[in-house]
C-alpha positions in Angstrom: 1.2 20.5 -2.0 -0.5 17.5 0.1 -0.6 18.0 4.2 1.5 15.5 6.0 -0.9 15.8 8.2 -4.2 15.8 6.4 -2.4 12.4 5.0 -1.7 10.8 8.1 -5.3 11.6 8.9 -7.2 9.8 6.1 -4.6 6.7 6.2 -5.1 6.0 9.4 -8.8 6.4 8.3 -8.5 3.5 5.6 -6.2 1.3 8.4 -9.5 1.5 10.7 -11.4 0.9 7.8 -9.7 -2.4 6.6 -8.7 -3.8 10.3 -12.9 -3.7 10.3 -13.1 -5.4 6.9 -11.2 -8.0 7.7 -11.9 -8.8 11.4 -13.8 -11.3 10.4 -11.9 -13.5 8.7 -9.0 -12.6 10.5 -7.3 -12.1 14.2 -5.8 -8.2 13.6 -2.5 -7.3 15.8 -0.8 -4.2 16.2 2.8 -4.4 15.0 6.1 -3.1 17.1 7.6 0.4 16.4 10.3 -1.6 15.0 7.9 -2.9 12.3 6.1 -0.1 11.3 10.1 1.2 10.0 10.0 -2.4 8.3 6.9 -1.1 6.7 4.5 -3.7 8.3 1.5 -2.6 9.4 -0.4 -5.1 11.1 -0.4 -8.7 11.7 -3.0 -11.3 10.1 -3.7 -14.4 11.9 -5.9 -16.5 9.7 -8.8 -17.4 11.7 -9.8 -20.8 10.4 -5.7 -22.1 9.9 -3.7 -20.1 12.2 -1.7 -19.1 8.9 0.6 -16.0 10.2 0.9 -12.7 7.1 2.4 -9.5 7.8 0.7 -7.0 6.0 0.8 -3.2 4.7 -2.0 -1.0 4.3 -2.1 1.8 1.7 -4.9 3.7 1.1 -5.8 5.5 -1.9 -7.8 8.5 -2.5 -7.4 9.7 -6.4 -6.6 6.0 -7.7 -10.3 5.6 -8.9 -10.2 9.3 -10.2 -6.9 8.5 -12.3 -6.8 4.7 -12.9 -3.3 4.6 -11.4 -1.9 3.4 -8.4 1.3 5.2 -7.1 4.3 2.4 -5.6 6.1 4.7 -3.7 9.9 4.9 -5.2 11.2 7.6 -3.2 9.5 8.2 0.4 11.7 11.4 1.0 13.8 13.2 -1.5 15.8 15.1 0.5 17.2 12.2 2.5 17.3 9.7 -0.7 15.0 7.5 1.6 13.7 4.7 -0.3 10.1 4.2 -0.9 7.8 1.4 0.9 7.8 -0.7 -3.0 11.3 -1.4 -1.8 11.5 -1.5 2.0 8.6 -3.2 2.6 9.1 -6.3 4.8 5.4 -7.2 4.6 4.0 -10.2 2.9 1.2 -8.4 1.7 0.1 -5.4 0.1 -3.1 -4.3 0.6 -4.2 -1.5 -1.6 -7.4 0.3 -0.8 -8.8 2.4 -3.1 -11.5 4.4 -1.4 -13.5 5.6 -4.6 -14.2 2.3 -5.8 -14.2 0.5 -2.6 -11.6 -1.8 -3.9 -9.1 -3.6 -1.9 -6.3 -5.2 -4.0 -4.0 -8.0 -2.0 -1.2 -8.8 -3.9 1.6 -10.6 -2.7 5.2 -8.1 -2.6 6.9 -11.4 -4.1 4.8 -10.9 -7.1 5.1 -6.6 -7.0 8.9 -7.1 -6.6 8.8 -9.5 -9.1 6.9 -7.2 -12.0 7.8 -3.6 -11.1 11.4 -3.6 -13.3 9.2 -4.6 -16.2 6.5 -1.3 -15.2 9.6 1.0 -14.3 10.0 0.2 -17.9 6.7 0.9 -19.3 4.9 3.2 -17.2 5.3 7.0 -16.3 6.5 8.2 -12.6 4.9 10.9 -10.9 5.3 12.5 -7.2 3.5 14.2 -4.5 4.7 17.8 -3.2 5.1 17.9 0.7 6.1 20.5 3.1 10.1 20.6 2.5 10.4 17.4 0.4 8.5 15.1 -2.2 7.5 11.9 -2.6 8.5 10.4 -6.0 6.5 7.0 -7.0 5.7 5.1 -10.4 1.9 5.2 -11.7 1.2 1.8 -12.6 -2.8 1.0 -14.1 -5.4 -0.3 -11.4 -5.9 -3.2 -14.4 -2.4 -4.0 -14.1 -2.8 -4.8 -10.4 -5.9 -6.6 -11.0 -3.5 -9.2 -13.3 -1.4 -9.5 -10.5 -3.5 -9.6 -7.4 -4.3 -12.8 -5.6 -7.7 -10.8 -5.4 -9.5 -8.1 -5.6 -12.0 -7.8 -3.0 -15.0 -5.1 -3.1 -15.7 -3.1 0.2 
């Protein structure tokens, strides 16, 4: 069974870690209450063209262990609430997987694009929480790489 809170924890552990990343390159803004339900969690401001991305973080921790990342289907069962794969409002998904200090962007144009094709070919799994559970689809970290705009080490 995973701990909401122990969850919460380590995310917000990857978001600090990635806002530092990509400082840099970069102006990092917080995002609205009303975006974070849109499943945006922070706002790029290209430093260099002023281009403007909204983008969501996920962190990993058992992607380099397994090979697969997990595209959230169902965020809570109980409810039927959709997962972020579908909700997502963000331009950008950027997947951090802490083990390999990887950091794949790939555009959620492109995920939405390919993920009726990996419902297709790929197995599901889920994630056991206090009173309901998280269902998602395991889709290959080689996969990803095919479809990122990059893959970026840490």
């Amino acid at each position: 069974m995973h701990d909401f809170n122990g969850c919460l924890k380590r995310g917000e552990d990857g978001e600090h870690f990635l806002d530092r990343f990509f400082s840099g390159r970069f102006h990092i803004y917080p995002v609205t209450r009303r975006q974070q339900r849109q499943g945006i969690d922070r706002i790029f401001v290209n430093r260099e063209t002023g281009k403007v991305l909204k983008v969501e973080y996920k962190t990993d921790y058992q992607a380099g262990r397994t090979g697969n990342a997990f595209l959230e289907t169902v965020s809570v069962d109980t409810e039927g609430k959709k997962g972020w794969v579908y909700t997502s409002k963000a331009d950008y998904l950027l997947y951090f997987v802490v083990e390999d200090l990887l950091i794949y962007a790939i555009r959620f144009k492109t995920l939405r694009r390919l993920f009726p094709t990996w419902l297709k070919k790929y197995r599901t799994g889920k994630a056991v929480n206090e009173g309901y559970t998280t269902h998602g689809l395991l889709v290959p970290l080689t996969e990803f790489e095919k479809c990122a705009e990059a893959v970026i080490s840490a």
